[in-house]
C-alpha positions in Angstrom: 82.2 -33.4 20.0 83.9 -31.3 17.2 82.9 -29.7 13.9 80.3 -31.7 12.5 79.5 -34.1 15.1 79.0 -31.7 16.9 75.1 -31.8 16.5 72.5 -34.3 18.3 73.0 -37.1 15.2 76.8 -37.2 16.3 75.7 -37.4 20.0 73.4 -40.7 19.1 76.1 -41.9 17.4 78.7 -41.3 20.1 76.6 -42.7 22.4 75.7 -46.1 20.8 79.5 -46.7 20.1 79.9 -46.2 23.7 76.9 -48.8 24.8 78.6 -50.9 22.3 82.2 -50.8 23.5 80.8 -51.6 27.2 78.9 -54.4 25.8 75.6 -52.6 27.1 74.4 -52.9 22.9 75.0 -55.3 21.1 73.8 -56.2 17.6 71.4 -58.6 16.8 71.2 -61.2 13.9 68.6 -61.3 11.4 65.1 -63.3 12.3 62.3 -64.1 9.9 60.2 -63.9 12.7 60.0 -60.3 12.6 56.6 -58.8 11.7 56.3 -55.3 9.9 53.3 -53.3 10.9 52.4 -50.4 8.9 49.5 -47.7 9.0 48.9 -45.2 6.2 47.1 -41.9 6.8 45.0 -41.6 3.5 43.2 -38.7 3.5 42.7 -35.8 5.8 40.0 -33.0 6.6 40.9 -29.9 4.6 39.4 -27.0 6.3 38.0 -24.0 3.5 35.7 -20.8 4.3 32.9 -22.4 3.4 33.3 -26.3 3.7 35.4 -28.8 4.3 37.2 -30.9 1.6 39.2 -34.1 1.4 43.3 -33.7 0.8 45.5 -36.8 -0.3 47.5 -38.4 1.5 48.0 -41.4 0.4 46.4 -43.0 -1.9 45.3 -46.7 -2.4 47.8 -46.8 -5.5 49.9 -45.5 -3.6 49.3 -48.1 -0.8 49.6 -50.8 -3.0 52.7 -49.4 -4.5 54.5 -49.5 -1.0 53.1 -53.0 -0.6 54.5 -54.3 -3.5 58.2 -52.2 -3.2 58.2 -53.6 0.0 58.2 -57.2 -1.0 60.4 -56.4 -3.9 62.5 -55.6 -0.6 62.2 -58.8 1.0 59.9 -58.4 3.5 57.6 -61.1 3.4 55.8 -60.8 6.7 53.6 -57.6 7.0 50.1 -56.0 7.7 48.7 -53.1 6.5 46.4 -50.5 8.2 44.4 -48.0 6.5 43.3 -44.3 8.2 41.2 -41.8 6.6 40.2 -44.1 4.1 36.4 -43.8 4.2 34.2 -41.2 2.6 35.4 -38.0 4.1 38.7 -39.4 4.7 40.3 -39.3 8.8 38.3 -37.4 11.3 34.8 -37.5 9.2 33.1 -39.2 12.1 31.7 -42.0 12.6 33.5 -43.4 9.6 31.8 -43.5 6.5 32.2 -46.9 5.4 32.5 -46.0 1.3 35.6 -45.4 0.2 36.8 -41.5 -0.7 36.7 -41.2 -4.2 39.7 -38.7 -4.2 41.6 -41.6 -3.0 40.6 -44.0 -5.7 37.3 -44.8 -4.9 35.6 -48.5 -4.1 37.9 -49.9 -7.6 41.3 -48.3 -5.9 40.5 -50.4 -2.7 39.1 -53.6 -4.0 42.9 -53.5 -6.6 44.6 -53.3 -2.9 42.5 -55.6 -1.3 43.5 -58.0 -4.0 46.8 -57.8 -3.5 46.8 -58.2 -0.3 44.9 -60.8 -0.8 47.1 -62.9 -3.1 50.4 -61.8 -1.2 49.2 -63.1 2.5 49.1 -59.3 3.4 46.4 -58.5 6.2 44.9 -55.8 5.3 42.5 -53.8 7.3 40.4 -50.4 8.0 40.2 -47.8 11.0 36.7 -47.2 11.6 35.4 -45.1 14.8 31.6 -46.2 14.6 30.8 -44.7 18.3 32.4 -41.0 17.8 30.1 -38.8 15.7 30.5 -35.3 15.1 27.4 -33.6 13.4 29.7 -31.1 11.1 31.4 -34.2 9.1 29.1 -37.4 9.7 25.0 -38.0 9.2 23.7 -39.8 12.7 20.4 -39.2 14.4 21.1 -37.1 17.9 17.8 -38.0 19.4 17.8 -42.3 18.8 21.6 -42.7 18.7 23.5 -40.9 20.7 23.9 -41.3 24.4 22.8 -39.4 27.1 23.0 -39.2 30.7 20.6 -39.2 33.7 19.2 -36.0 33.3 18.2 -36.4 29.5 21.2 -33.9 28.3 23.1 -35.1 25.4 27.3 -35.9 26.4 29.2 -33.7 23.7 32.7 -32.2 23.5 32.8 -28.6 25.1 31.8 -27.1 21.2 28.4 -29.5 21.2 30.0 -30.9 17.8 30.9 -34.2 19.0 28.6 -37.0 20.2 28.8 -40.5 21.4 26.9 -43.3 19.9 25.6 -46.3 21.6 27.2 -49.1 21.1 24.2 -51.1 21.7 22.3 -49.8 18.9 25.0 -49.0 16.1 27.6 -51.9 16.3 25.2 -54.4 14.9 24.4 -52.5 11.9 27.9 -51.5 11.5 29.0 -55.4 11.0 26.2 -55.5 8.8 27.5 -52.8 6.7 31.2 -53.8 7.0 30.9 -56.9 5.7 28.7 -56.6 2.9 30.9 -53.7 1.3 34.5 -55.1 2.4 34.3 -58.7 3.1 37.2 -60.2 3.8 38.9 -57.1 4.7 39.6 -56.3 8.6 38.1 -54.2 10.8 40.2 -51.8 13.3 37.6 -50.7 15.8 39.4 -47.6 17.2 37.4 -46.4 19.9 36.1 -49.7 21.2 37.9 -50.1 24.7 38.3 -46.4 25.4 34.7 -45.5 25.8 32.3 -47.2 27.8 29.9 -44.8 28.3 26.1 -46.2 30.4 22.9 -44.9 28.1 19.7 -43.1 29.7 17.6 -42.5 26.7 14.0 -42.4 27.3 14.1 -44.5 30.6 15.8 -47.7 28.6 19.2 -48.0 30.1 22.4 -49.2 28.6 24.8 -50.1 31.7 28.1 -50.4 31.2 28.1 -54.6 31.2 25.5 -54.2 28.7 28.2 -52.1 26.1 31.2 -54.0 27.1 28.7 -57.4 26.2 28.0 -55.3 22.9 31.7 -54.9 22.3 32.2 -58.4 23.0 29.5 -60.0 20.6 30.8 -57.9 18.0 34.1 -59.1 18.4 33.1 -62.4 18.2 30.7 -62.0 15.2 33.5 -60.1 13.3 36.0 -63.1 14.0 33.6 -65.4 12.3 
């Protein structure tokens, strides 16, 4: 490759005409069954000397401005996933369930919700209700989270982060959920990656018994 193809965009591009030519690629016609996903990172933990603060990422005008450009577009079928959109925005753990105010607050949401609504959009919210990390979220260390056979709390290597029992916080999380944003779904992000036995004060948690929680919550949520 010469001059300005000479670069890894004129590679791609040399390539594909070559898959093409040998009739390895070849292009495909237009479907309406074709199903746009999209996820939005809303706001972020800004770290300052003495605190931390929320930054903007994207906010729920903003959200429901792609939404509605997007349908200008054509697209018809499509979901939408919002992260960092609770209190504290994206790693304020376990997700506070109010929405940040620096992204436009409980009125921002419930204008996106709306549309969503009215369009046939799914719309739906990441919340991590079984990480908790003591610096960003308010959860009680000695009745929630887990621990193991000898008593002794399981954190990350700093002693920041803790894991919840499912058992004992899903149910009140549904509760929660539901009341503030009904009709609105629920991404449950560490649910299926962490299923984690509880020893707290001789009452035992097995693993069936969280997997079980996970599974009546799901089934509770789909109702």
């Amino acid at each position: 490759l010469d001059g300005q193809d000479n670069s890894y965009s004129g590679m791609a591009v040399r390539y594909r005409k070559h898959l093409i030519d040998h009739g390895i690629l070849t292009k495909r016609k237009g479907s309406e069954d074709y199903f746009l996903n999209i996820k939005l990172l809303c706001g972020v933990q800004k770290q300052s000397l003495f605190f931390n603060s929320v930054y903007k990422m994207t906010g729920f005008s903003d959200a429901l401005g792609i939404a509605k450009e997007l349908k200008e577009c054509g697209i018809d079928q499509m979901g939408l996933a919002l992260s960092g959109w609770g209190k504290g925005g994206w790693d304020a753990l376990p997700t506070n369930l109010k929405a940040e105010g620096k992204l436009g607050g409980a009125g921002g949401l419930n204008k996106l919700a709306e549309y969503c609504s009215s369009e046939n959009i799914p719309l739906s919210l990441d919340v991590d209700a079984i990480m908790a990390d003591e610096r960003t979220g308010k959860f009680n260390k000695r009745t929630n989270a887990v621990r193991n056979y000898f008593g002794e709390s399981l954190t990350d290597k700093n002693g920041d982060r803790y894991i919840l029992d499912a058992c004992d916080v899903m149910p009140r999380l549904l509760k929660s959920f539901h009341k503030a944003h009904q009709g609105t779904g629920i991404n449950l992000l560490t649910v299926g990656e962490l299923v984690i036995p509880d020893c707290r004060n001789g009452d035992v948690s097995t693993r069936a018994d969280i997997i079980s929680a996970y599974s009546d919550f799901m089934k509770e949520a789909a109702k």
